[in-house]
Biopython code that builds the backbone (N, CA, C, O; Angstrom):
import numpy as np
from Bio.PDB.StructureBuilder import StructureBuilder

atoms = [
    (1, "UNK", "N", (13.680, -15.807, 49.025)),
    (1, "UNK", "CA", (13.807, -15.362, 47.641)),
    (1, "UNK", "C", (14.711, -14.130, 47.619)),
    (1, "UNK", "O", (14.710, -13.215, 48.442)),
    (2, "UNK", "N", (15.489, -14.263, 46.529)),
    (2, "UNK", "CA", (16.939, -13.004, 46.613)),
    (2, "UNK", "C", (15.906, -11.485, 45.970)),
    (2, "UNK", "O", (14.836, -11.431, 45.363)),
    (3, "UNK", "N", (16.827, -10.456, 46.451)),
    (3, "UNK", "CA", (15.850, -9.368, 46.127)),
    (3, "UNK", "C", (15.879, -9.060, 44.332)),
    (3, "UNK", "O", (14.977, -8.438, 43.772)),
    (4, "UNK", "N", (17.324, -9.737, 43.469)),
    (4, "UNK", "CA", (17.447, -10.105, 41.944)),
    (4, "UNK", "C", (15.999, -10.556, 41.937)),
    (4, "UNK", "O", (15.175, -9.753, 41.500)),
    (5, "UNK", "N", (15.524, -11.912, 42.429)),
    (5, "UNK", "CA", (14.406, -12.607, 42.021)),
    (5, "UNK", "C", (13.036, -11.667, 41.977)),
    (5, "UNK", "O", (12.466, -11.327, 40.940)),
    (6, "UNK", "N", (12.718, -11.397, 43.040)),
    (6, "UNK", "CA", (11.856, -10.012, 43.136)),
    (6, "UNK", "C", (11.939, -9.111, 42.537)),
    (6, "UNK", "O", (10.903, -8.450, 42.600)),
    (7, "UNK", "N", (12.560, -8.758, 42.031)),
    (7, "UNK", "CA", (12.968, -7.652, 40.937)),
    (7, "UNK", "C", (12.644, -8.398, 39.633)),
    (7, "UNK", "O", (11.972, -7.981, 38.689)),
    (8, "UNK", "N", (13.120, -9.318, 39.741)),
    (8, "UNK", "CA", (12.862, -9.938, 37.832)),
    (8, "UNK", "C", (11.679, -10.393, 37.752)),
    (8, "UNK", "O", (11.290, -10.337, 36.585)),
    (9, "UNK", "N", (10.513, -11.051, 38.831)),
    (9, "UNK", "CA", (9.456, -11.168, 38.673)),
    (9, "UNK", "C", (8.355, -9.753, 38.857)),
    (9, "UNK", "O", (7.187, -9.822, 38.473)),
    (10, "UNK", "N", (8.900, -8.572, 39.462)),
    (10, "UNK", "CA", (8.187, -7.665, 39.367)),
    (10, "UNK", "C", (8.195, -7.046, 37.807)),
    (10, "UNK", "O", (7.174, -6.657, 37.240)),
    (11, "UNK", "N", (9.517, -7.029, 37.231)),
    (11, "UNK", "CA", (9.614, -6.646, 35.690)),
    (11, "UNK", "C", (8.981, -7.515, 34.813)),
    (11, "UNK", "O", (8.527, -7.006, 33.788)),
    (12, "UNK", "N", (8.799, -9.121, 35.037)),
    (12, "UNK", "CA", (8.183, -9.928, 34.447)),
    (12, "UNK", "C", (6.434, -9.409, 34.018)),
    (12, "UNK", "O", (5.835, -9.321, 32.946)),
    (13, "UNK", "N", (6.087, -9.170, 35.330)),
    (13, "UNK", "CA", (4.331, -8.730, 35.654)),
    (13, "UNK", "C", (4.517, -7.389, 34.900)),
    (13, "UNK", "O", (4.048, -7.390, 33.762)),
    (14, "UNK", "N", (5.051, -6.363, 35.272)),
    (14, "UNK", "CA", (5.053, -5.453, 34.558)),
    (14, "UNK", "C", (4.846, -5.527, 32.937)),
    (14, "UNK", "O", (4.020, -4.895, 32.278)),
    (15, "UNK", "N", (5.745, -6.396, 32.507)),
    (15, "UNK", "CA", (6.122, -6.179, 30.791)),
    (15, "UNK", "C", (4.767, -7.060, 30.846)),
    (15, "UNK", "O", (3.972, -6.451, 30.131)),
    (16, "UNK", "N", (4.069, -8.345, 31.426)),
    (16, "UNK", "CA", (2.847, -8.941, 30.806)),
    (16, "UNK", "C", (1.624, -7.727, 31.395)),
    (16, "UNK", "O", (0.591, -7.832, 30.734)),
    (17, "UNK", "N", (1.564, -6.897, 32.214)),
    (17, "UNK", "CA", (0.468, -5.928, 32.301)),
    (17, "UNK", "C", (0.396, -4.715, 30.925)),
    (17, "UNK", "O", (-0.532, -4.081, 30.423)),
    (18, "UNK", "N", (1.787, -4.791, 30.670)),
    (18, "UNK", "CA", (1.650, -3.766, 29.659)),
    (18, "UNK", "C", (1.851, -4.043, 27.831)),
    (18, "UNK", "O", (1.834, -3.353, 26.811)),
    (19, "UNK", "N", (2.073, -5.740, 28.270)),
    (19, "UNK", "CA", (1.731, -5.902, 26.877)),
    (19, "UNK", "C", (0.587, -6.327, 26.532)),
    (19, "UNK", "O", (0.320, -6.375, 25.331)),
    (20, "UNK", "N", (-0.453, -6.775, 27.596)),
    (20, "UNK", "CA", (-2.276, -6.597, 27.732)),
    (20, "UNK", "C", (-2.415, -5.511, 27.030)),
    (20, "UNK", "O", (-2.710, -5.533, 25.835)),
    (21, "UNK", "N", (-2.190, -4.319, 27.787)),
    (21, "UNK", "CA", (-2.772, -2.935, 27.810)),
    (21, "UNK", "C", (-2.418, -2.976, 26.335)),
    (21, "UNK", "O", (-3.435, -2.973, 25.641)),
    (22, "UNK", "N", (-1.017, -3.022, 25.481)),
    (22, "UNK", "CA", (-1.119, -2.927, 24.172)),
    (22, "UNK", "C", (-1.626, -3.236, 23.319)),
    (22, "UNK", "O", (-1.937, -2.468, 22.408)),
    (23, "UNK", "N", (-1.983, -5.029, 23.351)),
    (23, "UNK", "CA", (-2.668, -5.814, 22.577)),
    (23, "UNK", "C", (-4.061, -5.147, 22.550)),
    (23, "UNK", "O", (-4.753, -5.081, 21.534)),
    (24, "UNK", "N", (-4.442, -4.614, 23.874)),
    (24, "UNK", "CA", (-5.822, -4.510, 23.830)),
    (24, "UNK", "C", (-6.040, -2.689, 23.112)),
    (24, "UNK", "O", (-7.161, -2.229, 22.895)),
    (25, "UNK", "N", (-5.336, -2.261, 22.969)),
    (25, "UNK", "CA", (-5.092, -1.345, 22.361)),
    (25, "UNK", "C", (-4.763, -0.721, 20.749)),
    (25, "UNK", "O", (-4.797, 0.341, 20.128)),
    (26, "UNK", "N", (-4.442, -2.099, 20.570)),
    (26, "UNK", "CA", (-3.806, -2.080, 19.361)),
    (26, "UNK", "C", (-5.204, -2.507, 18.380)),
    (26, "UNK", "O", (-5.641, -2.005, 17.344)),
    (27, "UNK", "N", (-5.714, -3.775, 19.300)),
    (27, "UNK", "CA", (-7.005, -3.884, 18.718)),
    (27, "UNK", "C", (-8.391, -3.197, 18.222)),
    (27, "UNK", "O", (-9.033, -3.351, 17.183)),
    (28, "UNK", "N", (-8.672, -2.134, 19.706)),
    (28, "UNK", "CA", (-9.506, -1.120, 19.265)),
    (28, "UNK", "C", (-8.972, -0.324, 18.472)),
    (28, "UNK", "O", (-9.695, 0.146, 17.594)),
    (29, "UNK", "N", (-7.748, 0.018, 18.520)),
    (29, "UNK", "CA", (-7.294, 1.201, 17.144)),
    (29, "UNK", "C", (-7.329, 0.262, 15.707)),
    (29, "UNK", "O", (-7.176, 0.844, 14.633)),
    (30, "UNK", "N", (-7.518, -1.088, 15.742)),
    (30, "UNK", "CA", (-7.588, -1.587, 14.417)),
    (30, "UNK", "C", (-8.974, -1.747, 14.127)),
    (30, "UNK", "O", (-9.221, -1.778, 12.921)),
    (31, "UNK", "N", (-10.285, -1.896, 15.166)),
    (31, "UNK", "CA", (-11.480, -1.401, 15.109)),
    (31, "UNK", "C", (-11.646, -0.536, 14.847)),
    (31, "UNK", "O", (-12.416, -0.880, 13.950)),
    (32, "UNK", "N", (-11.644, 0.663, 14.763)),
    (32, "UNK", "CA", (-11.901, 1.893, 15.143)),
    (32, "UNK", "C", (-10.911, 2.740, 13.558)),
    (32, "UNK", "O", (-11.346, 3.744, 12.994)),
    (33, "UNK", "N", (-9.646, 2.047, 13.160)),
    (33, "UNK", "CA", (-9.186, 2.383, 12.154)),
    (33, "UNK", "C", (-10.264, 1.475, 10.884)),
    (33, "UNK", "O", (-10.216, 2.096, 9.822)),
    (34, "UNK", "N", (-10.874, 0.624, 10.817)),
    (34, "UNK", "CA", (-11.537, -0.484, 9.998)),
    (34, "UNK", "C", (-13.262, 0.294, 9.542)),
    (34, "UNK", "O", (-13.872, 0.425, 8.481)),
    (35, "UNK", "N", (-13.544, 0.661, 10.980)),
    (35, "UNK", "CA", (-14.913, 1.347, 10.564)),
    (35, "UNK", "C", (-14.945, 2.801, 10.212)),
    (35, "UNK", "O", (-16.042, 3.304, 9.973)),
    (36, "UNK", "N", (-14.018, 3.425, 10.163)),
    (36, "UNK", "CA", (-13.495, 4.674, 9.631)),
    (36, "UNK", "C", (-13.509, 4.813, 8.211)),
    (36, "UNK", "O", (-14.185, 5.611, 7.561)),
    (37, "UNK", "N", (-12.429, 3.677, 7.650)),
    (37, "UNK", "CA", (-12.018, 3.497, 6.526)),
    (37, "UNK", "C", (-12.829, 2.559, 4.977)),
    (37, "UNK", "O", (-12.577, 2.360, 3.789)),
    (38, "UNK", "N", (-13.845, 2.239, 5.954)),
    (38, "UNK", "CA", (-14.599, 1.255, 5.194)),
    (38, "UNK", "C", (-15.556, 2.199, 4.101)),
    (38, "UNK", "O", (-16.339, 3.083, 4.448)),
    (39, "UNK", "N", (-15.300, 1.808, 2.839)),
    (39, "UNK", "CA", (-16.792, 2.282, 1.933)),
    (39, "UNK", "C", (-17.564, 1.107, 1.596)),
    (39, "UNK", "O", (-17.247, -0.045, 1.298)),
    (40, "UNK", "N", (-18.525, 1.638, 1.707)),
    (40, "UNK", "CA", (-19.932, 0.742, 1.104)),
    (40, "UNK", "C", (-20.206, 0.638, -0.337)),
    (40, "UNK", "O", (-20.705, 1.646, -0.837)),
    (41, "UNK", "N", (-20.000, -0.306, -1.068)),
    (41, "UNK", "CA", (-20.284, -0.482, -2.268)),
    (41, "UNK", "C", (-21.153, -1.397, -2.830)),
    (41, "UNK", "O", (-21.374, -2.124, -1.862)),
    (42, "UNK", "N", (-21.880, -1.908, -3.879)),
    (42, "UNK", "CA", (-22.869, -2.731, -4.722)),
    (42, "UNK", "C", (-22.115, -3.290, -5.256)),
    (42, "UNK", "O", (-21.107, -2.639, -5.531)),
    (43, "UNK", "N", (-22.136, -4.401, -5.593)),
    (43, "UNK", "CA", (-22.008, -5.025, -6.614)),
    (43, "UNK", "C", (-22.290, -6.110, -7.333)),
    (43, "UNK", "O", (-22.991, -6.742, -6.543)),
    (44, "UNK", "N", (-22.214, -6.746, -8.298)),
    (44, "UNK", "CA", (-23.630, -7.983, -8.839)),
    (44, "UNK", "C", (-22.711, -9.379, -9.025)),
    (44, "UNK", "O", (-21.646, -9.501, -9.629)),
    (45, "UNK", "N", (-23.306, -10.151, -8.470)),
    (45, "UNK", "CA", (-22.704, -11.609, -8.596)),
    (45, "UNK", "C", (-23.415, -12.772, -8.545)),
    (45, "UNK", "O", (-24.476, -12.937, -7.943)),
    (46, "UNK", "N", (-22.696, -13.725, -9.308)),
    (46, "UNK", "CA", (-23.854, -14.654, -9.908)),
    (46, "UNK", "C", (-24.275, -15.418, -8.353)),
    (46, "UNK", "O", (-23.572, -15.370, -7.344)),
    (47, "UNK", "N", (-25.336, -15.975, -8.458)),
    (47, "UNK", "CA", (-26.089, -16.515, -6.854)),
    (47, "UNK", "C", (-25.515, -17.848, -6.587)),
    (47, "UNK", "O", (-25.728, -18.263, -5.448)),
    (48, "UNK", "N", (-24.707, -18.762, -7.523)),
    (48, "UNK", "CA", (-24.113, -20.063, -6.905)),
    (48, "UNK", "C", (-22.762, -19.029, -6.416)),
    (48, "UNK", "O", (-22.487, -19.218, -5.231)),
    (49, "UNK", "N", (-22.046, -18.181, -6.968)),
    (49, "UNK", "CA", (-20.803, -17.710, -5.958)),
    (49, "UNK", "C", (-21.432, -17.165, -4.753)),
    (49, "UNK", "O", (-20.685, -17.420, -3.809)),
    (50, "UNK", "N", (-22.317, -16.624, -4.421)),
    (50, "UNK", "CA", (-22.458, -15.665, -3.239)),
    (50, "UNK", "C", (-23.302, -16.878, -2.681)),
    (50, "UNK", "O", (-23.567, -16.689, -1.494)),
    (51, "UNK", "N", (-23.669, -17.744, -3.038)),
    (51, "UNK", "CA", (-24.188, -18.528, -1.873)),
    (51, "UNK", "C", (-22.808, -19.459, -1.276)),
    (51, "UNK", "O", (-22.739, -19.732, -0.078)),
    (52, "UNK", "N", (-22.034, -19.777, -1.987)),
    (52, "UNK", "CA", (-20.373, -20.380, -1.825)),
    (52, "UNK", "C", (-20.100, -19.836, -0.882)),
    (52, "UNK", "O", (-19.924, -20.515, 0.130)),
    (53, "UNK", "N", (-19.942, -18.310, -0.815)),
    (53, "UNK", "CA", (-19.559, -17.465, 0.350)),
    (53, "UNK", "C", (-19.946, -17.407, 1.343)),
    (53, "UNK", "O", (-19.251, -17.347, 2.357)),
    (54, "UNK", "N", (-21.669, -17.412, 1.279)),
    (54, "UNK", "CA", (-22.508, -17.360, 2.414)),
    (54, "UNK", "C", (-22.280, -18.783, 3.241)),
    (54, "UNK", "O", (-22.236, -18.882, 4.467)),
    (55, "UNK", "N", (-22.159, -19.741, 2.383)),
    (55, "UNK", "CA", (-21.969, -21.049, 3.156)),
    (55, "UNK", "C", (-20.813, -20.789, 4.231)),
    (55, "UNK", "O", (-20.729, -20.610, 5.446)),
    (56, "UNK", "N", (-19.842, -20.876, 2.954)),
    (56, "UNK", "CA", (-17.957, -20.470, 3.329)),
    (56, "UNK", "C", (-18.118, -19.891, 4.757)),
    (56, "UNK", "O", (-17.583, -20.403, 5.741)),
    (57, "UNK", "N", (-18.962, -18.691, 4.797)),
    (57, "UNK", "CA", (-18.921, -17.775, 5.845)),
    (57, "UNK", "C", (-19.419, -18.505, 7.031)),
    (57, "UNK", "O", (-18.713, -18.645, 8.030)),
    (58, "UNK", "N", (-20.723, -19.013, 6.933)),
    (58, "UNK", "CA", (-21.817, -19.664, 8.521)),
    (58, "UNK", "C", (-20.417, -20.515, 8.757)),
    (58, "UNK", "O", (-19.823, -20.134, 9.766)),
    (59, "UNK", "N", (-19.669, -21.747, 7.931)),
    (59, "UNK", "CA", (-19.253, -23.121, 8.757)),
    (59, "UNK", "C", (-18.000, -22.458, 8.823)),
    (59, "UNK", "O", (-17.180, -23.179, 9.391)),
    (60, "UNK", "N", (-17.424, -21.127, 8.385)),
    (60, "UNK", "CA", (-16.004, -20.439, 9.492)),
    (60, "UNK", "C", (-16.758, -19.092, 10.543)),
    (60, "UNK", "O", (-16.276, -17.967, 10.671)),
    (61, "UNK", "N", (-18.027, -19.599, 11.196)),
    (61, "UNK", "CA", (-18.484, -18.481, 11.983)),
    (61, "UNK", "C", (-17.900, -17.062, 11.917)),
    (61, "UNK", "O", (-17.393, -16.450, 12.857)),
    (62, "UNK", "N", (-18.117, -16.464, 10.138)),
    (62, "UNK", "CA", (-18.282, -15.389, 9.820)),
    (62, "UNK", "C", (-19.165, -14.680, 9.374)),
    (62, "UNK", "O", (-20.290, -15.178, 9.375)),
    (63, "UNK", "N", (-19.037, -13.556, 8.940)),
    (63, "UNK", "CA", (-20.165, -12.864, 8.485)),
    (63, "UNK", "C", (-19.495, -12.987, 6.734)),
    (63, "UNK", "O", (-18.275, -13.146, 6.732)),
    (64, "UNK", "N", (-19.928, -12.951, 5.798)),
    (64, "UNK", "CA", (-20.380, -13.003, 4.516)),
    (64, "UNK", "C", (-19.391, -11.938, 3.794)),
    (64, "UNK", "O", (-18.498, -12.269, 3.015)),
    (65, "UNK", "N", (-19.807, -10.105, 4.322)),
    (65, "UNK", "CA", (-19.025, -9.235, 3.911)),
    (65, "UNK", "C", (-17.515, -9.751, 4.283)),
    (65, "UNK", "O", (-16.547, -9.648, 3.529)),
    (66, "UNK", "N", (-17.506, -10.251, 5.425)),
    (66, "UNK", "CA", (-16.067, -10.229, 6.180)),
    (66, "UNK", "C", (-15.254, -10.928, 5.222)),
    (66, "UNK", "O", (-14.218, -10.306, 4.987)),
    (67, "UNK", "N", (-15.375, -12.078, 4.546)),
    (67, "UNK", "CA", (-15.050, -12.903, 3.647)),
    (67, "UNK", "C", (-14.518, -12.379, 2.552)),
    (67, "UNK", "O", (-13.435, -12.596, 2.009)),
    (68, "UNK", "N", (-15.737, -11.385, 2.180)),
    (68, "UNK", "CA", (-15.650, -10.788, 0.549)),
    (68, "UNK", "C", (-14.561, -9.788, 0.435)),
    (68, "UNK", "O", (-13.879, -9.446, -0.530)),
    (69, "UNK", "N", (-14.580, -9.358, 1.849)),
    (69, "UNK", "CA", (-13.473, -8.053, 2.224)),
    (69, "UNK", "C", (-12.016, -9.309, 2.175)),
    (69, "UNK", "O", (-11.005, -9.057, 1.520)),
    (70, "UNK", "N", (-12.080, -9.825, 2.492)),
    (70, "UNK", "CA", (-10.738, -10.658, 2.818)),
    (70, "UNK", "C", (-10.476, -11.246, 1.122)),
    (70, "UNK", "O", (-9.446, -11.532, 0.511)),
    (71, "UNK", "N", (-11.562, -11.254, 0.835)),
    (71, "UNK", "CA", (-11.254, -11.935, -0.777)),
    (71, "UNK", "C", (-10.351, -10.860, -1.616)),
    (71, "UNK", "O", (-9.235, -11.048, -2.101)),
    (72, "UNK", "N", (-11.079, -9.788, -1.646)),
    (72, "UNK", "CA", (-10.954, -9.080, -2.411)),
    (72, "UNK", "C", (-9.446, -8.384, -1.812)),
    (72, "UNK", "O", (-8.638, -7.985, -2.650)),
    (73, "UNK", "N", (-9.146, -8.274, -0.439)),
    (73, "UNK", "CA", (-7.863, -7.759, -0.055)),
    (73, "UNK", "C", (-6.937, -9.076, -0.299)),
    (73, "UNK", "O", (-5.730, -8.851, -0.386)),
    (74, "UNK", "N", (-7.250, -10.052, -0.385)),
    (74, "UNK", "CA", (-5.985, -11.048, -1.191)),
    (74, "UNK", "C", (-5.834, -10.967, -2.614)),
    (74, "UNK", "O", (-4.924, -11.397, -3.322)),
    (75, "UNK", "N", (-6.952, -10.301, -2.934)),
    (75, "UNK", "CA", (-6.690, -10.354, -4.925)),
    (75, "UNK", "C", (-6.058, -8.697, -4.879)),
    (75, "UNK", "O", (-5.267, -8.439, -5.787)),
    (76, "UNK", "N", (-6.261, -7.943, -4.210)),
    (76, "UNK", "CA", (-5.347, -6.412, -3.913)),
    (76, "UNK", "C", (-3.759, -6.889, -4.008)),
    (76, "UNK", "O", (-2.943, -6.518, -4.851)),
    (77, "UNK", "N", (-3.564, -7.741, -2.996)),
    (77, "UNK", "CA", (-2.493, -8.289, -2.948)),
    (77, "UNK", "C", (-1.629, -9.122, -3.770)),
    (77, "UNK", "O", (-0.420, -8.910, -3.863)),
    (78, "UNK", "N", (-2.257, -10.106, -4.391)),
    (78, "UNK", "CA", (-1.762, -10.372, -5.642)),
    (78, "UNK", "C", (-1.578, -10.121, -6.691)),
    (78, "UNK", "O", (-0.433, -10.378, -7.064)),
    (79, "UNK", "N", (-2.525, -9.508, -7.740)),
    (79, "UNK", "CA", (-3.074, -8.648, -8.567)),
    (79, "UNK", "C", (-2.641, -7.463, -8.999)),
    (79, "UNK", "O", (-2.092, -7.215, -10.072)),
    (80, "UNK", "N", (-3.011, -6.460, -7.788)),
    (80, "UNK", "CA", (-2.610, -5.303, -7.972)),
    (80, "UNK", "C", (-1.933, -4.547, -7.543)),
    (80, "UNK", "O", (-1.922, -3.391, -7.965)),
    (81, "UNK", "N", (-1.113, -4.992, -6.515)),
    (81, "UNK", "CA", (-0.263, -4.616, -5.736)),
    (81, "UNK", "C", (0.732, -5.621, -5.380)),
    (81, "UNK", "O", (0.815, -5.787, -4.163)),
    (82, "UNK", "N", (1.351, -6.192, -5.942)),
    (82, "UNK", "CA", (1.943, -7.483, -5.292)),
    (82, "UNK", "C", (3.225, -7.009, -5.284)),
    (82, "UNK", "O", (3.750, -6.218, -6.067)),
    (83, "UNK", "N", (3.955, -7.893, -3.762)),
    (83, "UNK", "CA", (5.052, -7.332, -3.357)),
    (83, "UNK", "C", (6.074, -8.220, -3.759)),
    (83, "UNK", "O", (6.054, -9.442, -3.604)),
    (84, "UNK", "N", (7.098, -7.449, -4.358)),
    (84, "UNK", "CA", (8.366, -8.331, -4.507)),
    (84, "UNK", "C", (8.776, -9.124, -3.836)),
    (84, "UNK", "O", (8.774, -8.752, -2.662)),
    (85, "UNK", "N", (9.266, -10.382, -4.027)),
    (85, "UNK", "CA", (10.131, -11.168, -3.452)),
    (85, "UNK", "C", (11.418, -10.695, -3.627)),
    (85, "UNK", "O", (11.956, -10.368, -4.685)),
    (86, "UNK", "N", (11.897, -10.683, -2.434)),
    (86, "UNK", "CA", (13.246, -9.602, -1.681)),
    (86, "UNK", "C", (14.667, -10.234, -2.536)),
    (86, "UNK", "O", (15.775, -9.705, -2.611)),
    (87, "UNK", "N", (14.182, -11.613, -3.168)),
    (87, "UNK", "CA", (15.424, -12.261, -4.238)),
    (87, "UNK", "C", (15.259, -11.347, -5.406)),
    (87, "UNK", "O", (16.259, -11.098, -6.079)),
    (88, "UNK", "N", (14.275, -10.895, -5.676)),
    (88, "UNK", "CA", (13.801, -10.098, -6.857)),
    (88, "UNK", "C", (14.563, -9.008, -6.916)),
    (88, "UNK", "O", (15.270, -8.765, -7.894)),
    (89, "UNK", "N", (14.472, -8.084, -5.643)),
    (89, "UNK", "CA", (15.533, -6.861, -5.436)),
    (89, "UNK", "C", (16.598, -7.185, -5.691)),
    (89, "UNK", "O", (17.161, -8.239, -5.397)),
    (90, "UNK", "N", (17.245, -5.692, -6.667)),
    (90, "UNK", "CA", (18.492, -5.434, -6.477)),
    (90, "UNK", "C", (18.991, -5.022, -5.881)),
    (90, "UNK", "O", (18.393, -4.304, -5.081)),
    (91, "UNK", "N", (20.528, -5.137, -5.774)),
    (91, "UNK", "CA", (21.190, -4.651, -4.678)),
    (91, "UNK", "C", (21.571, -3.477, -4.965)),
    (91, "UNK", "O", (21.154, -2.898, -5.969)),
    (92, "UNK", "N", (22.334, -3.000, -4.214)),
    (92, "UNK", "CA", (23.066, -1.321, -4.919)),
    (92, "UNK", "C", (24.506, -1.164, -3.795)),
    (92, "UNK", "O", (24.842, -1.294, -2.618)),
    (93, "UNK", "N", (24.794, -0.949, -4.579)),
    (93, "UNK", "CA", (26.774, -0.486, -3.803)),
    (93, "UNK", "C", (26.240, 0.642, -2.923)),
    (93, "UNK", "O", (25.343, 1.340, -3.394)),
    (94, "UNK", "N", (26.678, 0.884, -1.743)),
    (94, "UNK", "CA", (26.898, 1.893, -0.966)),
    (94, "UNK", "C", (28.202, 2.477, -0.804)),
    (94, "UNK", "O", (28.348, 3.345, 0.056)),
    (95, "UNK", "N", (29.235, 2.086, -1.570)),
    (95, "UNK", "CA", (30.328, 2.388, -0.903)),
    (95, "UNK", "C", (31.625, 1.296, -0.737)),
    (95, "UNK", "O", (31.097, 0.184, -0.775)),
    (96, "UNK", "N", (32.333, 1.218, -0.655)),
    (96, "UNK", "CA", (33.596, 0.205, -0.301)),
    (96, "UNK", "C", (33.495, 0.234, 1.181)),
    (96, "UNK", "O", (33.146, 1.295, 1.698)),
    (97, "UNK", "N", (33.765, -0.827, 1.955)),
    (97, "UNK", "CA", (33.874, -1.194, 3.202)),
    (97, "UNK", "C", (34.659, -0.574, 4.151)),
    (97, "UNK", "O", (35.768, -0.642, 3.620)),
    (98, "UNK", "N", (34.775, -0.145, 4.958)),
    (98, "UNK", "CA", (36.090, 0.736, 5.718)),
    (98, "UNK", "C", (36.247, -0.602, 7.007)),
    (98, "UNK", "O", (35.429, -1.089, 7.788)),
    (99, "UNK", "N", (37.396, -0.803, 6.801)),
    (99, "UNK", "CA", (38.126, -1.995, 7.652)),
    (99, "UNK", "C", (39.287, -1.272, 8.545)),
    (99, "UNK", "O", (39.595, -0.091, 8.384)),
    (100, "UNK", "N", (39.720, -1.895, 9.237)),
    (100, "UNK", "CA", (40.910, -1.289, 10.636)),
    (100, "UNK", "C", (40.668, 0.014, 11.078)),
    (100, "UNK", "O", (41.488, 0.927, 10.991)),
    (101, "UNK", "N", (39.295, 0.126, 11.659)),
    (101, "UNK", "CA", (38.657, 1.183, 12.465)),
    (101, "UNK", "C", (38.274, 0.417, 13.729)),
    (101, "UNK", "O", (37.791, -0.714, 13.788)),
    (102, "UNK", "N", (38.646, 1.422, 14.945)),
    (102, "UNK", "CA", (38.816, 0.969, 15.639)),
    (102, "UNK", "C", (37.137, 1.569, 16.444)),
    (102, "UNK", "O", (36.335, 2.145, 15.710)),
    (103, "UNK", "N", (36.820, 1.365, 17.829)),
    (103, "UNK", "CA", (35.320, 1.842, 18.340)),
    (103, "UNK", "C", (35.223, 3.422, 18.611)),
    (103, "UNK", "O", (34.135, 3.937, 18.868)),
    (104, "UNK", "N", (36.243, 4.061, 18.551)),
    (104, "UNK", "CA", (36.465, 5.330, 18.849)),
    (104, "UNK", "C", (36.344, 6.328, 17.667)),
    (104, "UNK", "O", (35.975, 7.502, 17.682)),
    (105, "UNK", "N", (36.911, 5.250, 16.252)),
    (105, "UNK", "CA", (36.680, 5.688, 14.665)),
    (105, "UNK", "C", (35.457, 5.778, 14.433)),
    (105, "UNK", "O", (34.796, 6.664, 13.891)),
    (106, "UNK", "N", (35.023, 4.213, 15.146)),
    (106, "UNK", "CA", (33.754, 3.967, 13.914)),
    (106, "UNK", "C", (32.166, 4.884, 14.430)),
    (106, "UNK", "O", (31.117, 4.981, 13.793)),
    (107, "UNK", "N", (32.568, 5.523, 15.972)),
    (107, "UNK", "CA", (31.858, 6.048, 17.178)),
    (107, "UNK", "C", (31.845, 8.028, 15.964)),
    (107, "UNK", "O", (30.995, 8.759, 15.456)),
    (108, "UNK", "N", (33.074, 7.992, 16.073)),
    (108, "UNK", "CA", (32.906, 9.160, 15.426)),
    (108, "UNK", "C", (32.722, 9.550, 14.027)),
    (108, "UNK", "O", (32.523, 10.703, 13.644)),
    (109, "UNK", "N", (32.826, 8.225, 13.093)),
    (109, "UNK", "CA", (31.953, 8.238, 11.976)),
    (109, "UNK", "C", (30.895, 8.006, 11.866)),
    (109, "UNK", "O", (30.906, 8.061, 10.636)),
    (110, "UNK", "N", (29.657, 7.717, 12.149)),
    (110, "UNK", "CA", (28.845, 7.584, 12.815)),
    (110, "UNK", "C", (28.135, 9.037, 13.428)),
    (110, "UNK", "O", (27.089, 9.478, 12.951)),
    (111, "UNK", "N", (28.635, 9.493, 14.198)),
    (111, "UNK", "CA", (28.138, 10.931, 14.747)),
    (111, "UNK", "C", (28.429, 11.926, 13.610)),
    (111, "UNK", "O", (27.634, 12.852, 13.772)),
    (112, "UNK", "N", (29.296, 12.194, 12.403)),
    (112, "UNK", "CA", (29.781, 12.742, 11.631)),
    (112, "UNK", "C", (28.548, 12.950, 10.322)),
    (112, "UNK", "O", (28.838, 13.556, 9.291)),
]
sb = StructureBuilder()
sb.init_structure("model")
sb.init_model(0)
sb.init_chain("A")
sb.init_seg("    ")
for serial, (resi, resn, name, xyz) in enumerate(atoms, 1):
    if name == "N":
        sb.init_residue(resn, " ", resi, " ")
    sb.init_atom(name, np.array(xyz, "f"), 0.0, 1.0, " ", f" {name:<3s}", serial, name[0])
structure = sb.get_structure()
């Protein structure tokens, strides 16, 4: 095996050891950001919806709140916060184009 090969499989292991370490990282900080941020609230609902949910919830092996939280952050999302579709945006002029610049121009416009 060429010492290239050894080298590209040692960088290989590397980048999958440390994109573990991230994933698994990324996760407890989204734990840990979730039970931080959470308030506890009441609220009253008729008993054929919350049993809908409760069902909804056991046959997708969830919990009930987890659902209601997900409900209610898709109606956040639609509702009351809903994000443009990027066709929706306008555009805006920045400027006229600068053409026959060469890498040394465009290097020092740029740093400028």
């Amino acid at each position: 095996m060429s010492i290239q090969l050894l080298r590209l499989y040692y960088n290989l292991n590397v980048i999958k050891r440390f994109s573990y370490f991230l994933k698994n990282f990324l996760d407890n900080f989204a734990i840990i950001h979730y039970y931080i941020h959470m308030k506890t609230i009441t609220i009253n609902v008729s008993e054929p919806i919350y049993s809908d949910f409760k069902k909804y919830a056991k046959d997708a092996d969830r919990t009930t709140s987890e659902i209601i939280r997900e409900a209610m952050a898709d109606y956040h999302a639609k509702k009351i916060k809903p994000r443009k579709n990027i066709l929706e945006i306008k555009t805006v002029s920045l400027g006229k184009i600068k053409t026959g610049l060469d890498m040394a121009e465009i290097a020092e416009e740029m740093h400028n």
